[in-house]
N, C-alpha and C positions, 0 to 999 in steps of 0.2 A: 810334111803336111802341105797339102795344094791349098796354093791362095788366088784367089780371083787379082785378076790382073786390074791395071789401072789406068787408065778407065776404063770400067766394066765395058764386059761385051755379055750377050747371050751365052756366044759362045765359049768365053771363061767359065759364067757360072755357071754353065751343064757342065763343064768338065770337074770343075771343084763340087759340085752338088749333087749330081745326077739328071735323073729328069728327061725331060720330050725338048728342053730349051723354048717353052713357051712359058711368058712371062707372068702369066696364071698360077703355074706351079710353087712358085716361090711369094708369094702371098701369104698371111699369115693364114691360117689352117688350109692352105694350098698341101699339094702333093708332097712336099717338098721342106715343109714350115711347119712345125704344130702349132696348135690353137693357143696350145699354153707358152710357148715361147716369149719371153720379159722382149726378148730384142725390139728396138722400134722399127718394125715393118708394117710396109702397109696392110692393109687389111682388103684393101682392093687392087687390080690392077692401075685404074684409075691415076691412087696416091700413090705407086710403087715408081722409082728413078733407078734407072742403071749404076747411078752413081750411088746408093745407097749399096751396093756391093762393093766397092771399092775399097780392095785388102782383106775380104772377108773369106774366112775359112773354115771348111768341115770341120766339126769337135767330133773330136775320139773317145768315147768313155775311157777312164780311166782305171785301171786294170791293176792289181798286183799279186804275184805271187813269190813265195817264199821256197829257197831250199838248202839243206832238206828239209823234210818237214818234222825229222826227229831229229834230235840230238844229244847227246850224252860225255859223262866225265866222270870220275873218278878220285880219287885220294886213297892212299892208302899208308898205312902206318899202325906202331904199337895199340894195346888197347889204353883208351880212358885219354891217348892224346887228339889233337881238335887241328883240324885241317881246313882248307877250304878245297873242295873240288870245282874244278872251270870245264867248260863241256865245250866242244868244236864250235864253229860257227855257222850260224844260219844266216844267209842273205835276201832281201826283199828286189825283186827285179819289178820295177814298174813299168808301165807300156800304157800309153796313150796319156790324154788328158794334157797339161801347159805345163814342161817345165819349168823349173826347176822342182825339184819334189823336197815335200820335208817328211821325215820319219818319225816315229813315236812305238817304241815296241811297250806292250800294255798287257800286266797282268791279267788273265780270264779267270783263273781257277787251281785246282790241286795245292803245291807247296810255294809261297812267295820267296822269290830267289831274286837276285841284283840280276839284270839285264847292266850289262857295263857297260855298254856304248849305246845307250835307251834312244839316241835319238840320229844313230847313224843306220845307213842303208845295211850293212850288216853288224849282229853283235855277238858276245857267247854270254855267258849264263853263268852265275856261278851261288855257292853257297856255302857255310860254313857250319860245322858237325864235330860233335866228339867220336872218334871210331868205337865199335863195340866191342865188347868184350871178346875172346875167342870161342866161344860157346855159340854164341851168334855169328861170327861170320863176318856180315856184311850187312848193311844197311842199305835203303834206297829212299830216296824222294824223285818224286814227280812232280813236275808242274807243267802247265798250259799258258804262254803265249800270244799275241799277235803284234802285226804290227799295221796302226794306223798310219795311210800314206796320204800327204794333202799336196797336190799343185799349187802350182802359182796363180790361179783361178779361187781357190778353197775348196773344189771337186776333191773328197776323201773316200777312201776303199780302206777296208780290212780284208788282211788274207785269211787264210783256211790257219786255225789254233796249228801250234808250232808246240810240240812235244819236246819236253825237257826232262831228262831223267840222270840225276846225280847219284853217284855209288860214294859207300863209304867201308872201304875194306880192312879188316885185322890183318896185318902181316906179320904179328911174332909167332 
């Protein structure tokens, strides 16, 4: 991430901001500044100081996604015994926003399963089942997913639901 040098110049913050480099742009609801911006900027050129850029730098939306976005596992055993099945790993890649990131993967929907590492950048899945009879085969659950990602700012994304589907097979 570019940071405006110290002590500002124009010329730092057109390169960290964009911009024509006229000090109009960077005003609050300037080219450059939105209106709703909390930051203390001026609001004219007037009250605006070079040195109120001093260290300041572009924000990146903060971004995440997850892969894959399916995942699956298994167990397999006699009938009427109880297993747990664990499904591969999914991982969250984040991009943008202030590191350090914290995670949170979060139930949506279908079957409630233990996410076992709930609050690591990747986790797998797991669940526990009697296998069925041999007449049935196999069993299956599904569930859905996410994971909430926060910065060290408190800027949070949720990725795209993360499909999770557990098998449970007869093998006698």
């Amino acid at each position: 991430m570019a940071t405006v040098s110290n002590p500002a110049t124009l010329s730092s913050i057109k390169a960290v901001f964009g911009g024509t480099g006229k000090l109009s742009d960077y005003v609050k609801g300037g080219a450059y500044v939105s209106s709703s911006n909390p930051a203390p900027i001026s609001t004219t050129v007037a009250g605006l100081r070079l040195s109120q850029f001093n260290g300041a730098s572009a924000s990146v939306a903060l971004t995440a996604t997850v892969s894959p976005t399916s995942v699956s596992g298994s167990y397999g055993g006699p009938t009427g015994s109880v297993g747990s099945a664990t499904s591969n790993s999914a991982a969250v890649s984040p991009a943008g926003g202030t590191p350090p990131y914290t995670y949170a993967w979060t139930y949506v929907s279908g079957q409630v399963m233990t996410a076992n590492t709930s609050t690591s950048q990747a986790t797998t899945f797991s669940y526990s089942h009697q296998v069925p009879s041999v007449t049935v085969g196999s069993i299956s659950f599904t569930g859905y997913y996410n994971c909430v990602v926060t910065d060290s700012l408190g800027a949070t994304v949720s990725t795209t639901n993360e499909t999770v589907q557990l098998f449970f097979v007869n093998t006698t």
